[in-house]
VEXGU-434567 format. One record per residue (C-alpha): x, y, z. Coordinates in nm, 4 decimals, always signed. Example, Ala and Ser with C-alpha at 12.3 -4.5 7.8 and 13.67 -1.06 7.14 Angstrom:
# VEXGU-434567
- +1.2300	-0.4500	+0.7800;
- +1.3670	-0.1060	+0.7140;
END
This chain:
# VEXGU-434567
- -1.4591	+0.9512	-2.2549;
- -1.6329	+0.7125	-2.0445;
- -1.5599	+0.6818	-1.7035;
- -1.2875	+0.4880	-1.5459;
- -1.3189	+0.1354	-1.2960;
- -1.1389	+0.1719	-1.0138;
- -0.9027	-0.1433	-0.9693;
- -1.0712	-0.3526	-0.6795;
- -0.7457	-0.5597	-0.5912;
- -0.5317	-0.1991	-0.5721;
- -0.8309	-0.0265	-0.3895;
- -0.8073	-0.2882	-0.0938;
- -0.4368	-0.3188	-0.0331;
- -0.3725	+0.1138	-0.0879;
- -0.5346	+0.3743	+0.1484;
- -0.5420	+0.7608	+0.0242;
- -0.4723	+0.9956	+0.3410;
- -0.7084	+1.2753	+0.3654;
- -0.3592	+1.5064	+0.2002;
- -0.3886	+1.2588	-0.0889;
- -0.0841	+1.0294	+0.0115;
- -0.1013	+0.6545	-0.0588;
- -0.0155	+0.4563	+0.2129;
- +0.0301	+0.0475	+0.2129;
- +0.1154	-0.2603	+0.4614;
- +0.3878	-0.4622	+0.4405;
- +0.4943	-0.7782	+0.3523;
- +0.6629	-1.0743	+0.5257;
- +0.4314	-1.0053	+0.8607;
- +0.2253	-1.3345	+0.8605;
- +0.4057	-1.6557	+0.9110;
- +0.7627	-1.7592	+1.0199;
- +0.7923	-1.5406	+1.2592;
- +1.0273	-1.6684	+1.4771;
- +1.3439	-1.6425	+1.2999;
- +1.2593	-1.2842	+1.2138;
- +1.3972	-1.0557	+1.4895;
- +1.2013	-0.7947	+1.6881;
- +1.2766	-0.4716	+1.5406;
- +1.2227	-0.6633	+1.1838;
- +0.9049	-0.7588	+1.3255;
- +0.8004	-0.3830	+1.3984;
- +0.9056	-0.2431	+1.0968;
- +0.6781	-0.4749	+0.9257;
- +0.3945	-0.3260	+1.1135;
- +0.4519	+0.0193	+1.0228;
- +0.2450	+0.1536	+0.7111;
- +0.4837	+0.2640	+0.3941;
- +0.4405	+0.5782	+0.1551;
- +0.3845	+0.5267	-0.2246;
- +0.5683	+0.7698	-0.3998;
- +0.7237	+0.8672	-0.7563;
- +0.5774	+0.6783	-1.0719;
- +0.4223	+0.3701	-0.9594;
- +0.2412	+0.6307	-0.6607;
- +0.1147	+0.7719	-1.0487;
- +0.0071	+0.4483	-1.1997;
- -0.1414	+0.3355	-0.8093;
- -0.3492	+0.6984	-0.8758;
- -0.4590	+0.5758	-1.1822;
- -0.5951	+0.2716	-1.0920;
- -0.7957	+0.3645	-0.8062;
- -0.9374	+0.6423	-0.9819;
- -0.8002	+0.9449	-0.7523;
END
């Protein structure tokens, strides 16, 4: 079986902790700020676990 690509677009958005976690950004942090309110605004900033069967799939497609 030949070897499998890893998926570029997946590989820049998803980081693998060294315990084999995947760990992503969120969305809604760039623009239009103002209307969201502060503790909105840091919860965006915080990183987010990938878990269950898309964590799978995410595995898959980066090859871990």
């Amino acid at each position: 079986m030949p070897k499998l690509k890893t998926h570029k677009g997946t590989a820049k958005r998803i980081k693998v902790t060294g315990s084999g976690k995947l760990v992503r950004g969120r969305a809604y942090g760039n623009h239009i700020l103002a209307k969201k309110s502060k503790a909105r605004k840091r919860n965006i900033k915080t990183a987010a676990a990938i878990e269950g069967k898309i964590g799978k799939n995410v595995k898959k497609a980066l090859g871990v």
